[in-house]
N, C-alpha and C positions, 0 to 999 in steps of 0.2 A: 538697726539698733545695735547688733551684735558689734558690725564693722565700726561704728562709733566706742561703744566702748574700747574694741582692742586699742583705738587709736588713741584714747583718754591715756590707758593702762601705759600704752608707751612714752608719753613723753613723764618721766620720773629721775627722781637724781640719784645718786649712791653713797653709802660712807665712803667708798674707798677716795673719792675725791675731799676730806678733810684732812686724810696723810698725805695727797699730794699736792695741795694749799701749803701745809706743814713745812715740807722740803725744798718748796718752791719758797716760801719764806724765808727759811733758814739760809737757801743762796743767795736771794734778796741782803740778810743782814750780812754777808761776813762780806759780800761784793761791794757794799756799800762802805764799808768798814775798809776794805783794803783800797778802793780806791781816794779816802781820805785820811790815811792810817798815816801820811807824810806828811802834809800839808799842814796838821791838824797842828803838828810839834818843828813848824817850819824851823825854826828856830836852830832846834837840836842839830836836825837835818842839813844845814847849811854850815853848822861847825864840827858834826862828824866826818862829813863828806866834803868838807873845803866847796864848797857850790854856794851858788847865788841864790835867793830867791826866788829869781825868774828860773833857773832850772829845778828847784823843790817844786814849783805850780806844775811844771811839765810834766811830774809824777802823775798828777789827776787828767790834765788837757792830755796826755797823750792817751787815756784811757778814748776819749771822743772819739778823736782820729780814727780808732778802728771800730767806732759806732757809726761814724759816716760811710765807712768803707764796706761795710761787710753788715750792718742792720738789716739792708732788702734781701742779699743774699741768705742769711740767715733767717728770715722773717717764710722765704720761699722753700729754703730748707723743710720749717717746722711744717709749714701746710702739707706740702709732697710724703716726707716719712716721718710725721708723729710723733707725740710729745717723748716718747719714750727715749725712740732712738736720741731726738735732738735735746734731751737733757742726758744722757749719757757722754754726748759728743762734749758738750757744754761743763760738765763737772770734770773731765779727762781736761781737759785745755784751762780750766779754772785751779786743779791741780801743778800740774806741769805749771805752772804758770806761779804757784807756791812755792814751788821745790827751788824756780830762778831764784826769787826773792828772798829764800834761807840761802841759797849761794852766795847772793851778795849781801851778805851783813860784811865782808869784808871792805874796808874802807876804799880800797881803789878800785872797786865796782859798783860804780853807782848807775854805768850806763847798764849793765845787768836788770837792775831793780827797775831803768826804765822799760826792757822789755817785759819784764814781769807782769807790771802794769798793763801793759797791754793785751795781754796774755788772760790776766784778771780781771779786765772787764766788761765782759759777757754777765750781762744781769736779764735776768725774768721778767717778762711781762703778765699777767692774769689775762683770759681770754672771756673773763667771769662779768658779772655786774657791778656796780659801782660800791656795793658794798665789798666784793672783794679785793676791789681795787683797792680800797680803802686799807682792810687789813695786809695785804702783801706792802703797802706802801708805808705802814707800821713800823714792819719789823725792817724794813727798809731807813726808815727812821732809825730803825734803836739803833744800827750799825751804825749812824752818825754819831747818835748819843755817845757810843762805843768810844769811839776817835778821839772826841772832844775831854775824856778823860785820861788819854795819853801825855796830856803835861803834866798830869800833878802826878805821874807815877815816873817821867821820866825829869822833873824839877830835880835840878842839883846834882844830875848823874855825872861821874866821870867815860872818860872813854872808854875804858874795860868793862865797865856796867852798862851803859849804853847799846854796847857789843851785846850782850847777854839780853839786855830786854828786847832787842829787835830779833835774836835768833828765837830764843823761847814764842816771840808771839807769830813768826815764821812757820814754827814746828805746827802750834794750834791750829795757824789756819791750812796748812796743807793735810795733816789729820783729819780736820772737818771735812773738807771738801774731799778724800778719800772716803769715808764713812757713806758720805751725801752719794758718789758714783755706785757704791754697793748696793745702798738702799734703793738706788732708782735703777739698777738691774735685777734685783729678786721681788720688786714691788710694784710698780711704775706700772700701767699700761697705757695703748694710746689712746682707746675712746669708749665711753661705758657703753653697754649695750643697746639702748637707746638715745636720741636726742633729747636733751633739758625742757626745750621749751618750742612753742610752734615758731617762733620766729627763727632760731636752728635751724628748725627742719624744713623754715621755709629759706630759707637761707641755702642751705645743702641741694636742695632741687633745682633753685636758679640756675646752679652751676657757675663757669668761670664771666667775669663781669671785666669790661673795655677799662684798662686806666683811666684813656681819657673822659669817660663818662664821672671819674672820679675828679679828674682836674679842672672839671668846668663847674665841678657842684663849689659855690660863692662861699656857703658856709664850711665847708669842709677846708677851705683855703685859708679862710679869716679866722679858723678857730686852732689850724694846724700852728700857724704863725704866731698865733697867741700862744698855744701852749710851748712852742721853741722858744720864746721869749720869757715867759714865767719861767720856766724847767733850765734852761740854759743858764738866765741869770740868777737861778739856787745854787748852781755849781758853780759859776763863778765866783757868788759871795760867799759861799762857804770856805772855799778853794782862800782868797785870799783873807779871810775873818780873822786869822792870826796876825797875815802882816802888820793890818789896820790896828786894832785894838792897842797888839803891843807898841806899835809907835805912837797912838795918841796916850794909852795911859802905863808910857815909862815901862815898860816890860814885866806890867802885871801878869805872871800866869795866873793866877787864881781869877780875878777878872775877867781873863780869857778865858777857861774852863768853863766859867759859871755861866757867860753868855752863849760859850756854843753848844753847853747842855739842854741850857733855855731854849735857844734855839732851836733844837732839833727837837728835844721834849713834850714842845708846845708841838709839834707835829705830831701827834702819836694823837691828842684828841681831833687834831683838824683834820684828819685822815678817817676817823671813826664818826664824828657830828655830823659832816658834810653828807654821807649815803641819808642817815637817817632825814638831811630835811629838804635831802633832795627827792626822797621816796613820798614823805609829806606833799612838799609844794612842788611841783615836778615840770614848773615853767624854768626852765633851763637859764630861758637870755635874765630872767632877770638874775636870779641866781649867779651869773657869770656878771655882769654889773654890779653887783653888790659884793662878790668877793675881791675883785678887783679893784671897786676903790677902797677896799680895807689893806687892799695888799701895798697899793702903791702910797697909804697911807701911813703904814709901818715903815716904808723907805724915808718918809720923810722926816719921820722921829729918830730914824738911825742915824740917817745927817747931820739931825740939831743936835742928838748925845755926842757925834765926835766933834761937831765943832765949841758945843760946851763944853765936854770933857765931863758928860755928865753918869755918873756909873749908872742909879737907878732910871734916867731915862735912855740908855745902853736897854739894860733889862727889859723894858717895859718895851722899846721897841722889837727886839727879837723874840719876842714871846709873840708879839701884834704877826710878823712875819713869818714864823710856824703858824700860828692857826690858818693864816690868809694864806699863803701861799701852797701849803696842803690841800686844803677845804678846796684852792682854787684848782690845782692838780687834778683832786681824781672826778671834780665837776666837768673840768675841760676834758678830761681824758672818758669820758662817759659820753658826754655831749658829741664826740668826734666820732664814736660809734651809733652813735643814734643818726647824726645828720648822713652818716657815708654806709649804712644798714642798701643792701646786703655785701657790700665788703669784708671779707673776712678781718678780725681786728688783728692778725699778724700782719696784715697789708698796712694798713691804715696806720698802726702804732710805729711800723718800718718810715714812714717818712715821718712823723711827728719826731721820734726820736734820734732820726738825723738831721732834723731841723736844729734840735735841740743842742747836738752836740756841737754843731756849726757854731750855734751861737756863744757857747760855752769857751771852743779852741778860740774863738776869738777874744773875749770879754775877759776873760781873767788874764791872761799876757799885759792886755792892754791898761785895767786896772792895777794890774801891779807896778808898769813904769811909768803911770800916773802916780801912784802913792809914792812910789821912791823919788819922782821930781817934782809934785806938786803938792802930796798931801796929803792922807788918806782923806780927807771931807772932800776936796776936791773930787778925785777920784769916785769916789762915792754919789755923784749929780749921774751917771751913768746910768747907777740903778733906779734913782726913782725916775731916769727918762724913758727907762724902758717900760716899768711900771705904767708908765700916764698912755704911752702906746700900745701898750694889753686893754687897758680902761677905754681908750678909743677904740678901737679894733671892734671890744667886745658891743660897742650900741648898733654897728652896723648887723651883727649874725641875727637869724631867724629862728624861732622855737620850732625848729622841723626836725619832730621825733620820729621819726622812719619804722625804726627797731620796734615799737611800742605799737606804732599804727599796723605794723604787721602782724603782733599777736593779736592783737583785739579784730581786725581781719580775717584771720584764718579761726578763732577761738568759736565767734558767734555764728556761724551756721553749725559744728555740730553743738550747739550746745540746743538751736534753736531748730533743730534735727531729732535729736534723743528726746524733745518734749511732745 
């Protein structure tokens, strides 16, 4: 009886892990923000810096590149020595990585800004539950939000003003993420006192577990692929959301503004609904069928707004594509720790997210020299084919909650112990 309580006593949570949600957001928004802080005001970017289009996209796509290269190393990093050290590592390199990018506000370093890029983007993942997925993925959003109002504040700039708004918002972000290294050495630790929950700690006993036992599990494959595909093709249509727009409606920026706010905006509820009614009804496949034909649903209304030239059905589909495409995020990204339980989620998020980026260095290139020689609506049949392929994907996976079967496993003998 004794030995049952201490063991109850122990699995509990702590504030201190709501400051480091907090910090861990706060990288989330300014990394999100800097790796769309170009793309967002292609435009500008292309007659400050005398560059093409397809070299403004490389600002964001080369961010992947060192997401494909360096996620598992990284990913093996955080498991070995701990959140502390490896978000210390990560805000010095997200700094530095600042200070490139106030260097090259000068106009004949633009390959500068590209290494910056790369340098800044090293973003956060949550090790948490789907609810906190949800929130990191938030302020993850607002960062987008962020971006998407860099044209009305850079509309109508000359060059010397131009100059000034890129250094000023340089200065901010390397500030911040100075601040962010501070706080995560006088505050940060690597693991509270106890494990959260019994699947933790039944998790931490297993010990280390065979990849391949990871590559053979069906759903873990089918759902990896899906989430590289949904996540990839966000960053590609984000990445090129300016070309398009402004070419089909005559170089509206207000137009543009308002759809990539919408855009990203309507992500901040589909990020927060999703945990709540995945916590409700907690059959995953469907839940992943269902979000998925909403998702590839709003792809095809974004089609018909460019090829009408339609503003409020523009609107109406990026709003459809935030909530879906969110909602669908931190469902897939939940579901992949459920089905691949007991893998640690630094493993498992390390290849999702170099799927992901894969898919992104490819897709936005491609859609941009589509747009420039076909179209943008043309161009555009890319995303809702990739969409119908999520949709397909998702009827083959299985509701095999792992994570879940393991607390309710280890929960009910002592409960049915202590009686």
């Amino acid at each position: 009886m004794e030995r049952n309580e201490n063991e109850a006593k122990s699995y509990k949570t702590y504030k201190r892990r709501y400051f480091i949600l907090i910090l861990l957001s706060m990288c989330l928004y300014f990394s999100c923000f800097q790796v769309l802080q170009y793309t967002s005001i292609g435009d500008v970017v292309k007659k400050y810096y005398h560059v093409t289009y397809i070299d403004v996209s490389w600002t964001a796509t080369l961010s992947f590149i060192s997401q494909i290269i360096f996620f598992f190393p990284i990913s093996k990093f955080i498991e070995f020595n701990g959140i502390r050290t490896s978000m210390l590592v990560a805000t010095f390199f997200l700094t530095f990585g600042g200070c490139l990018k106030l260097i090259a506000c000068q106009r004949n370093l633009f390959w500068l800004l590209l290494v910056g890029q790369i340098l800044g983007a090293v973003w956060f993942k949550s090790d948490e539950a789907a609810l906190v997925v949800g929130l990191t993925n938030s302020l993850f959003v607002l960062g987008g939000i962020t971006s998407f109002v860099l044209p009305l504040i850079f509309d109508d700039s000359n060059i010397e003003e131009t100059s000034e708004k890129f250094l000023c918002i340089s200065i901010v972000i390397v500030v911040s993420y100075g601040t962010f290294f501070f706080l995560t050495l006088f505050y940060v630790v690597d693991k509270p006192p106890s494990p959260p929950s019994q699947a933790e700690n039944n998790r931490t006993s297993n010990g280390r577990q065979s990849l391949k036992t990871l590559f053979k599990n069906k759903n873990f494959l089918l759902l990896t692929i899906t989430f590289a595909l949904i996540l990839g093709s966000s960053w590609s249509f984000t990445i090129t959301l300016n070309h398009a727009v402004l070419k089909q409606f005559s170089n509206n920026h207000i137009i543009f503004s308002i759809a990539g706010i919408l855009a990203a905006g309507s992500g901040i509820p589909g990020s927060l609904i999703a945990p709540t009614i995945m916590k409700k009804f907690p059959n995953y496949r469907v839940l992943e069928i269902i979000f998925a034909f909403c998702y590839a649903l709003s792809f095809l209304l974004y089609l018909l707004s460019l090829w009408t030239q339609s503003e409020w059905l523009l609107y109406v589909s990026v709003v459809g594509y935030g909530l879906s495409m969110n909602a669908l995020f931190v469902l897939t990204l939940d579901f992949i720790v459920e089905v691949s339980f007991p893998f640690t989620e630094s493993i498992v998020y390390s290849f999702s997210f170099m799927g992901e980026s894969l898919v992104a260095l490819v897709e936005a290139p491609v859609v941009t020299l589509l747009t420039n020689n076909w179209g943008a609506t043309n161009a555009s049949f890319i995303y809702l084919g990739t969409a119908v392929v999520c949709l397909l994907l998702s009827l083959f996976v299985s509701n095999d909650m792992r994570r879940r079967k393991a607390d309710c496993h280890e929960a009910e003998p002592l409960i049915l112990h202590s009686t």
